[in-house]
PAMAR-803900 format. One line per field, with one value per residue (C-alpha): x, y, z; residue number from 0. Coordinates in Angstrom, 2 decimals, always signed. Layout:
! PAMAR-803900
X (X_...)
Y (Y_...)
Z (Z_...)
num (NUM_...)
//
This chain:
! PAMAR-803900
X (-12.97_-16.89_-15.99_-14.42_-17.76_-19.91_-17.54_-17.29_-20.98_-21.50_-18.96_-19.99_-24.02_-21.85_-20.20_-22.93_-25.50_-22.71_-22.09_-26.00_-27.84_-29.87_-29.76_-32.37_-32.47_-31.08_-27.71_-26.71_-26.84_-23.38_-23.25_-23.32_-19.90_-18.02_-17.30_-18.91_-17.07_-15.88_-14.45_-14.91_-11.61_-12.02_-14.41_-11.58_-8.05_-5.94_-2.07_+0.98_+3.69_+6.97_+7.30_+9.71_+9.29_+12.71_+12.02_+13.03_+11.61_+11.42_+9.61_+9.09_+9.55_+9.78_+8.89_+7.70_+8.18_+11.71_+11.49_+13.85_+13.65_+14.36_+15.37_+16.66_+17.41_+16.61_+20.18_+20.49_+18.09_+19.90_+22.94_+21.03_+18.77_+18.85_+16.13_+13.13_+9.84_+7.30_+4.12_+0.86_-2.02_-5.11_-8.37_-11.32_-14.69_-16.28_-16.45_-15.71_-11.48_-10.06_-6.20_-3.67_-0.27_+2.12_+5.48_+8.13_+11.67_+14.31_+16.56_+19.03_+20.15_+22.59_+21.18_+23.09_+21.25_+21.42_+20.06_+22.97_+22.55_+22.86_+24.06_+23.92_+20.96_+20.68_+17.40_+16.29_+13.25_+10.97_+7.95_+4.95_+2.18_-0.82_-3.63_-6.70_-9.26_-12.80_-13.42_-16.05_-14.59_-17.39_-15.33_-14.33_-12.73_-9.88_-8.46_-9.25_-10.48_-11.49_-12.27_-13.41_-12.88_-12.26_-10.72_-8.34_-4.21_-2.56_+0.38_+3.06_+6.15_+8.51_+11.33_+14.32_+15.85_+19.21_+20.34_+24.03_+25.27_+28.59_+29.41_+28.38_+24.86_+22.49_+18.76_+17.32_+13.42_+12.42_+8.43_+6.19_+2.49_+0.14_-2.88_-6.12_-7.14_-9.89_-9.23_-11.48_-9.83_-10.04_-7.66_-7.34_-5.52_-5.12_-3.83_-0.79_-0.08_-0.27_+1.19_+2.17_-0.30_-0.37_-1.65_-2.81_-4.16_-5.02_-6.50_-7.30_-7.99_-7.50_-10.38_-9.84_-10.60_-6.68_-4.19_-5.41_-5.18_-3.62_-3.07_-1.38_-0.54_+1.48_+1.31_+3.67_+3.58_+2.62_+4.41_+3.22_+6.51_+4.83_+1.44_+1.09_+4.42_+4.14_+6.13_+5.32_+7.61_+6.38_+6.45_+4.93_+4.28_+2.89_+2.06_+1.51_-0.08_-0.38_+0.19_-0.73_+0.66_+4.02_+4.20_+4.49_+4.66_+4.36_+6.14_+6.69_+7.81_+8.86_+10.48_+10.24_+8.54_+9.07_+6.83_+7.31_+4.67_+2.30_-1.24_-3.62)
Y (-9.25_-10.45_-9.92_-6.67_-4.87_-7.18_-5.68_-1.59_-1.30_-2.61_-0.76_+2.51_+2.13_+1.86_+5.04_+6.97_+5.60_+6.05_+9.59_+10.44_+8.07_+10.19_+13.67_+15.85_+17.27_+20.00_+21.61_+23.87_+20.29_+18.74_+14.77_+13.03_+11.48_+14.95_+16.64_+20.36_+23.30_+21.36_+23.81_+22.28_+22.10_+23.87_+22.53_+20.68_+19.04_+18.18_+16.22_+14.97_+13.63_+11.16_+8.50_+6.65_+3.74_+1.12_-1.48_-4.68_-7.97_-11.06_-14.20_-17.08_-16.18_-18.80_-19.13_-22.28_-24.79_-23.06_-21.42_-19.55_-17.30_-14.04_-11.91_-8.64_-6.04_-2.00_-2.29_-5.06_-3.75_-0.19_-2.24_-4.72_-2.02_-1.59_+0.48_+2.54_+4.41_+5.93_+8.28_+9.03_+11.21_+12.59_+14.37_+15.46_+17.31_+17.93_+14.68_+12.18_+11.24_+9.56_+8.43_+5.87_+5.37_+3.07_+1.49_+0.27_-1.73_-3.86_-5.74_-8.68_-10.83_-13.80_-16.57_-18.96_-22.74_-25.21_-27.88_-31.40_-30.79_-26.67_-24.14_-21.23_-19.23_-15.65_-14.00_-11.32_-9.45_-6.85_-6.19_-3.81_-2.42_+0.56_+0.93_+3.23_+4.08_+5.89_+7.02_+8.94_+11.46_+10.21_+13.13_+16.49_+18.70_+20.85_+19.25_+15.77_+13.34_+9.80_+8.21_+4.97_+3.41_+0.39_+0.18_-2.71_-3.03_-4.44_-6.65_-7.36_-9.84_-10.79_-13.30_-15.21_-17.87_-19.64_-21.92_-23.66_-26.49_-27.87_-30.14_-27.62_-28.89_-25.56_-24.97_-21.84_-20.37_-17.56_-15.70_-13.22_-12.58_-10.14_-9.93_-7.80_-7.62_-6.35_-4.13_-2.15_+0.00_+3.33_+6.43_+9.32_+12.10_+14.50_+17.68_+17.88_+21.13_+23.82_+22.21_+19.26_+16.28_+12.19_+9.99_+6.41_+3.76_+0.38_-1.72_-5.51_-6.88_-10.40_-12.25_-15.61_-13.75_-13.95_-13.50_-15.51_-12.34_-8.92_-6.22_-3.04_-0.37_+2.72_+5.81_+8.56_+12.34_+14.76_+18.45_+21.67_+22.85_+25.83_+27.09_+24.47_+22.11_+18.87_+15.96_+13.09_+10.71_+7.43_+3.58_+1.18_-2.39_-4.87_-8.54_-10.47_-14.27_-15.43_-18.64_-19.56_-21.30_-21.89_-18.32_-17.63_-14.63_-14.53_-11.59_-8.89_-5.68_-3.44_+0.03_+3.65_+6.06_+9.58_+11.61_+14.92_+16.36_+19.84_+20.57_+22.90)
Z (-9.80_-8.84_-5.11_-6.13_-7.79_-4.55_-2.01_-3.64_-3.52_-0.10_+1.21_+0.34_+1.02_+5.15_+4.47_+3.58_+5.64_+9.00_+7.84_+7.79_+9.92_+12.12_+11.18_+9.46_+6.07_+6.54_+5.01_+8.46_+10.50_+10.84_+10.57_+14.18_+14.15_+13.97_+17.25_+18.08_+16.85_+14.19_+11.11_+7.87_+5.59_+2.19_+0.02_-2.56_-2.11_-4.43_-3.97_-5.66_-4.19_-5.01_-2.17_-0.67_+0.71_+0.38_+2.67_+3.87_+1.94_+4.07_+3.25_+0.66_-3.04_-5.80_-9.76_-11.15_-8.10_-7.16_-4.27_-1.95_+1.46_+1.59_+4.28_+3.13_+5.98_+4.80_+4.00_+1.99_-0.13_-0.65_-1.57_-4.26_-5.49_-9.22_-9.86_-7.95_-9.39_-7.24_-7.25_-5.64_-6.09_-3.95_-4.79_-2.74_-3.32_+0.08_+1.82_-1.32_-1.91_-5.15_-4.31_-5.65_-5.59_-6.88_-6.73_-9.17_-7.71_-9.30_-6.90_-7.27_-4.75_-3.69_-0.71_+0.23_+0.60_+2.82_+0.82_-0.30_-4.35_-4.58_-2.42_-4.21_-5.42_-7.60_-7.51_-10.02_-8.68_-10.57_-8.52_-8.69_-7.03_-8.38_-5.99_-6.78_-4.11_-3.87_-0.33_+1.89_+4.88_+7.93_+9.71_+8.08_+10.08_+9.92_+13.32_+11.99_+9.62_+9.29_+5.57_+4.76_+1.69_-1.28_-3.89_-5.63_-5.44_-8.83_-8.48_-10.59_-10.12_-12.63_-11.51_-12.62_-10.16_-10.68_-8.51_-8.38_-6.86_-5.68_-9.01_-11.49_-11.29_-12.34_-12.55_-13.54_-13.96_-14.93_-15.49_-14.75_-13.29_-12.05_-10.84_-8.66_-5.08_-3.74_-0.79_+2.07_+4.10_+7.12_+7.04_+9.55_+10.53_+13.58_+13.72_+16.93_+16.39_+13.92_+10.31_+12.14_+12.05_+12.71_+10.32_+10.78_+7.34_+7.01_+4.81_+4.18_+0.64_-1.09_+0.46_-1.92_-5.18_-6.16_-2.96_-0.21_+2.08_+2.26_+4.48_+5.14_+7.71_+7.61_+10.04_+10.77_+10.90_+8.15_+8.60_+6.16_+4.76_+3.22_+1.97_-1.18_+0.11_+2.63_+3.58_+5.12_+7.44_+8.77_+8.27_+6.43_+6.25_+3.56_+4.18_+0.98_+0.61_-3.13_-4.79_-8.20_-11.28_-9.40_-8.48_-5.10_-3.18_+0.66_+1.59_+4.05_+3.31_+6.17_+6.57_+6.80_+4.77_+3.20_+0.62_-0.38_-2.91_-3.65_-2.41_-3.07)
num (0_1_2_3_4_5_6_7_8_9_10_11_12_13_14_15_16_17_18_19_20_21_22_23_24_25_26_27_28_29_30_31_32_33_34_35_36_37_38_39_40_41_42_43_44_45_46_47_48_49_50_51_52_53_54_55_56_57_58_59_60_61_62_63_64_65_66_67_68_69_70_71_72_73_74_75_76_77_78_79_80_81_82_83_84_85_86_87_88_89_90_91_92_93_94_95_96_97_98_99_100_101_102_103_104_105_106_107_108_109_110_111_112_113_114_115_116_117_118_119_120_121_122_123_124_125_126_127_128_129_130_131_132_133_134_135_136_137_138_139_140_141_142_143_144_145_146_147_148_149_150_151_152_153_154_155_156_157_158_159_160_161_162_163_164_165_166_167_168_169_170_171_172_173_174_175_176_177_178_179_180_181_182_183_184_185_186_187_188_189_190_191_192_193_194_195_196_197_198_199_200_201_202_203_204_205_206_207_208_209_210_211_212_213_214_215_216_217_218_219_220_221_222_223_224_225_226_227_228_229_230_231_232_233_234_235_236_237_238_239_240_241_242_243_244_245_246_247_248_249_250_251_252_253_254_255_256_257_258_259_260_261_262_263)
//
């Protein structure tokens, strides 16, 4: 959490000194970056929208010194989902954004080993992420936008491993952990044409202060159903690297994205 409140500050002191650097005091000028005949948006924004996002896990996942690979396709994980919970939220007042969003799944699983003493192992996953953002719009224009910002992601992981072996032999673990990452990150968006646009994020976070490192893309196209109704359609990828206290999560996940939500 120390590199957190070192890296927010820093951070922002670049957006606002990129968005103003060189201009006059004056409120007709428009900022440098933005291009001429640039139409500002309306002066507030607000959004809510469910996500979807069920994608494929690959990677190394153990609990207390047990650990097992995992390489569950988009449709494995349809087929060994138990449960999904999902939400995200968006505000802006001129050129500063507050988001987050946040994802709850349940999944179960059966690998096959290829180890002498077990060759069977069952894998109960609960896993969450929230992730809450304050960013700064460097370009604010109707036809496009570009935000930087920082924030932190919270992670949660909750998992019980049983493995079986050919003679009855059986060892099973079982815990939970969660933890903070600090993450820094750019967002834009481009209008193609008329209430369809393509949007691009990424972000990095981690940095030592709990995962080793983390980072995240996701892009797609964003079409205006109606006057206060979008949806979004894209993909979306998360790379995870943590290890502690015989946790250990270094995952992928992978797969296609849908939100539908209100915005006014």
């Amino acid at each position: 959490m120390k590199l957190l409140r070192k890296s927010i500050p820093i951070v922002l002191t670049f957006m606002v000194a990129s968005a103003f650097a060189g201009t006059e005091v004056s409120s007709k000028e428009t900022p440098p970056l933005e291009p001429t005949g640039c139409v500002a948006p309306p002066d507030t924004e607000f959004r809510f929208g469910l996500p979807g996002w069920i994608s494929g896990l690959s990677g190394e996942f153990g609990v207390r010194g047990i650990v097992t690979e995992q390489d569950l396709k988009f449709a494995d994980i349809l087929k060994d989902l138990d449960m999904i919970a999902a939400g995200s939220l968006y505000a802006r007042y001129h050129r500063w954004e507050i988001f987050a969003d946040g994802q709850y799944m349940k999944i179960s699983d059966t690998a096959s080993l290829r180890g002498i003493l077990f060759q069977e192992a069952n894998v109960g996953l609960k896993s969450a992420f929230a992730e809450a953002f304050l960013g700064f719009r460097v370009i604010n224009c109707q036809a496009g936008v570009l935000s930087l910002f920082a924030g932190a992601r919270y992670n949660y992981m909750s998992a019980d491993v049983h493995l079986r072996g050919a003679r009855l032999q059986s060892i099973r673990a079982s815990g939970e952990i969660d933890w903070v990452d600090p993450v820094i990150g750019a967002s834009g968006k481009v209008r193609v044409y008329k209430p369809i646009s393509f949007y691009a994020k990424g972000d990095i976070g981690g940095f030592g202060a709990n995962s080793d490192f983390t980072w995240q893309v996701q892009g797609g196209f964003e079409v205006q159903l109606t006057r206060s109704m979008y949806t979004d359609i894209g993909w979306r990828y998360l790379k995870n690297d943590y290890t502690s206290g015989g946790f250990v999560n270094k995952t992928e996940l992978n797969g296609p994205f849908l939100e539908t939500g209100i915005n006014f």
